[in-house]
C-alpha positions in Angstrom: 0.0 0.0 0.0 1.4 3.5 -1.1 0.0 6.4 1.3 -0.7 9.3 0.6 1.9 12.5 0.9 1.1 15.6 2.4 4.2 18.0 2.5 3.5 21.6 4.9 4.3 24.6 3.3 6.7 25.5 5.5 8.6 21.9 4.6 8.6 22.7 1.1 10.1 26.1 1.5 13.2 24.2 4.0 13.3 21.8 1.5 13.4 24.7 -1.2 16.3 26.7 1.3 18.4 23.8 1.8 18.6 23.2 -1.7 19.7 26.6 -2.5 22.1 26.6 0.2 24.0 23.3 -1.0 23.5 24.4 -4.5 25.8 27.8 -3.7 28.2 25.7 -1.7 28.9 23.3 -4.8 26.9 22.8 -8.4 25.0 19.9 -8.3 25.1 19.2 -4.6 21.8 21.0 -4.1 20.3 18.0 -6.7 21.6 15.8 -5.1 20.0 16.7 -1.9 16.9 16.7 -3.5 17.1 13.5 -5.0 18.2 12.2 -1.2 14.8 13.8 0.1 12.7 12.8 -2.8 14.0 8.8 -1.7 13.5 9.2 1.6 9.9 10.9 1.2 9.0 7.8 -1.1 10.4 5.1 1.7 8.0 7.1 3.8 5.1 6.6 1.9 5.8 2.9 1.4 6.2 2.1 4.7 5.2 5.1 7.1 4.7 3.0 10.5 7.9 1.6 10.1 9.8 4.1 12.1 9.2 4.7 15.8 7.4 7.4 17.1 9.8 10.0 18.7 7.7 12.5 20.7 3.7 12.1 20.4 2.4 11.0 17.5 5.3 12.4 15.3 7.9 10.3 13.6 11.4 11.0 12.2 13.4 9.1 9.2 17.1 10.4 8.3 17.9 11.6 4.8 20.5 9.6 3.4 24.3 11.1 2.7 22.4 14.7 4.0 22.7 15.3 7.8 18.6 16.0 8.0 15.5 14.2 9.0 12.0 14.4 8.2 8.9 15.1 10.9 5.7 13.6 9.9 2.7 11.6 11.4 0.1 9.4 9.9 -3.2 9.5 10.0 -5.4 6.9 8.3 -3.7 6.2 4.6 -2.2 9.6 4.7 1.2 11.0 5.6 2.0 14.7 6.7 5.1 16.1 6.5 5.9 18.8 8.9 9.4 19.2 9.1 12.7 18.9 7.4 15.3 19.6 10.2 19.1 19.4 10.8 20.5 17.0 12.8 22.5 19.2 15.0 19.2 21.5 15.5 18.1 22.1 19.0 15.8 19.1 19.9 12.2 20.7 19.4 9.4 21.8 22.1 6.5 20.2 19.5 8.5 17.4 17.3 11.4 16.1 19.6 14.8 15.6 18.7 
């Protein structure tokens, strides 16, 4: 079963900042991350309840090669994406660390 993906606006526009900010640092880099995000997001779908909750009902799964992580929850056969976050980020009040 594939769920579906609902991605916040204010996770698109991270997602949308971090690529910018590799993209500066080195060409291609920031397409890369993308791509990274874009596999993780799809490992999400596939398998959502896979991961362990971390602090209520929200869940984390690392990007790979990137040091980030995505917040989300599920609810029913949908998946909402709150949060792309650094690794080294102050844990978080609402989503944990």
């Amino acid at each position: 079963m594939s769920y579906k993906l609902m991605i916040r606006l204010a996770a698109q526009a991270e997602a949308a900042r971090i690529h910018d900010w590799y993209e500066a640092r080195s060409k291609g880099l920031g397409s890369r991350f993308a791509d990274a995000l874009e596999e993780c997001l799809r490992g999400i779908q596939r398998n959502p309840n896979g991961l362990q909750i971390r602090k209520g009902k929200f869940r984390h799964d690392l990007v790979a090669r990137f040091p980030y992580r995505v917040v989300y929850t599920v609810d029913g056969d949908t998946v909402y994406v709150y949060q792309i976050r650094h690794t080294s980020r102050r844990p978080s009040k609402r989503f944990g660390p």
